[in-house]
N, C-alpha and C positions, 0 to 999 in steps of 0.2 A: 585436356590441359585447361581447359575454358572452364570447367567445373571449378579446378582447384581453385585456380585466380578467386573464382566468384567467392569461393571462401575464404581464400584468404584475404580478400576486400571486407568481408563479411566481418573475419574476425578482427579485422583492423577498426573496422567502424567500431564495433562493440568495445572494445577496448576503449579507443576516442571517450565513448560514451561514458563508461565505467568511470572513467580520467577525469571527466566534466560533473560528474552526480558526487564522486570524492572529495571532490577539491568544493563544492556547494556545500554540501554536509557539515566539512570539515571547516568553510569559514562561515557558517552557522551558528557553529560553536563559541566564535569568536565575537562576534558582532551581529546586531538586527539584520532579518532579510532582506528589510528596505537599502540599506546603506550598502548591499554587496553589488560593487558593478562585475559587468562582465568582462572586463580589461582583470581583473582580480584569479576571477574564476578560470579563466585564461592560462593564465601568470601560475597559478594553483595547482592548475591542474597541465599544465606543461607542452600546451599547443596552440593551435592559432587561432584568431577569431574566425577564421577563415572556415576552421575546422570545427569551431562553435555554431556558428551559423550554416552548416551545411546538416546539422544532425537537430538542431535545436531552435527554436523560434523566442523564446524569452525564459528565465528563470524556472517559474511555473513549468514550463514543458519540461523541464529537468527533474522535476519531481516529481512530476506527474509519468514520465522514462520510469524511475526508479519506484513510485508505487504500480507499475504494473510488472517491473520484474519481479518485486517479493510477493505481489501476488501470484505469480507464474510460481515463486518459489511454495508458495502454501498450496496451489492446487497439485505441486505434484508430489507431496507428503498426502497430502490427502488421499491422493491415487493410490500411493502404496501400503498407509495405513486402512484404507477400506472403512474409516466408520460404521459400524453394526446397525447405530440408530443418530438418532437427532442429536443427541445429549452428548454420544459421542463425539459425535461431528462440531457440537460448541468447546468440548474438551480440547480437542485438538485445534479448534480456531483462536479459544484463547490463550492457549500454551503459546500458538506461533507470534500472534501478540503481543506477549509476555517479553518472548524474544525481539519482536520488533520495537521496544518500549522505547528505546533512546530517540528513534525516528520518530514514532507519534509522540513523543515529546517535544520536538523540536517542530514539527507541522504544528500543534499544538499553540507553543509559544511565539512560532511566528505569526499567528492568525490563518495559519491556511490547511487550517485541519480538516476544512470541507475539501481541497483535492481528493482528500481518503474518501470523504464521502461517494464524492464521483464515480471513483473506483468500486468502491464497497456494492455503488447503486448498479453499476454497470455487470459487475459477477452474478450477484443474487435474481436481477429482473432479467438478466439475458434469456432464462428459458421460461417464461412465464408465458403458457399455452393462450387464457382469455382472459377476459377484464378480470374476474375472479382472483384469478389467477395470480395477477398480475396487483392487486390490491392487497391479497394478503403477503406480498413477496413483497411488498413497499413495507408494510407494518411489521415486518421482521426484519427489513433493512435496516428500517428507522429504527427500531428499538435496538439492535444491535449496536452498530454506529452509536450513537446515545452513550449506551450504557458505558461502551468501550472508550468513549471520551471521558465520560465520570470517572472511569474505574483509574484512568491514567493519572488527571486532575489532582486525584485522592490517595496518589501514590502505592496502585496496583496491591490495597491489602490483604483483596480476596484472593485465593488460590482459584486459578482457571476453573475445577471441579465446583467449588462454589459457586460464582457467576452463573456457569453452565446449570447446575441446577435450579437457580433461582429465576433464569427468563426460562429455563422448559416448564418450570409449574408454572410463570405468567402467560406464556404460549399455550398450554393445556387449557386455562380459563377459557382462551376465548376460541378455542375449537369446536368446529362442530358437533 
């Protein structure tokens, strides 16, 4: 019985959560992220601060919730698509992208497109074995992240295939 509870606490919290990244999002849309209080977000999303403050620490943490769930959401597309190779695997990162546009547009606009960075640096260098390693995993971060800020910028003209083949021939230059 002590199981269930735990989930269904579980799925209460997530919910909470989901409630709090919506109602941000969604007054994003409307106004600067500076000017959103959390009396708002609150009000918005249909709970308490109580209930704010128990899952969340300041705005940022709300978004930074919500970019690790859609990253959770592309590693497990990834899982099931199996990329064959590299190229593949940018196909598929920028197709989810593509879909994710209207959020890194709004990170974007509000100045806080480096949270994605955060995220992006935290996926890519997680298994990086030694300095090597871990050097060339930053310089594919970096240029990814990069590009994928320009490509939004400039209103997403490339199709994912494009993008993707134009950093694998600049990743091929500088391989070994």
């Amino acid at each position: 019985m002590a199981r269930r509870q735990n989930s269904s606490s579980a799925e209460r919290s997530r919910f909470t959560k989901d409630c709090i990244v919506q109602s941000l999002l969604n007054l994003m849309d409307e106004q600067p992220f500076a000017t959103i209080s959390i009396q708002e977000i609150v009000d918005t999303a249909g709970v308490s601060r109580m209930a704010y403050y128990r899952n969340f620490s300041s705005k940022e943490d709300i978004l930074r919730y919500h970019i690790f769930i859609v990253s959770q959401e592309f590693i497990a597309k990834w899982e099931v698509s199996k990329p064959k190779n590299f190229q593949e695997y940018l196909v598929l990162l920028f197709d989810f992208l593509l879909e994710e546009k209207e959020f890194g547009l709004k990170l974007v606009n509000s100045g806080l497109f480096d949270l994605g960075k955060e995220a992006f640096d935290k996926g890519i260098l997680a298994d990086a074995n030694d300095t090597k390693g871990f050097y060339n995993r930053c310089f594919l971060s970096g240029g990814l992240f990069n590009m994928y800020k320009f490509w939004l910028e400039n209103g997403c003209k490339e199709t994912p295939r494009q993008l993707s083949e134009f950093f694998a021939k600049k990743v091929h230059l500088f391989s070994e």
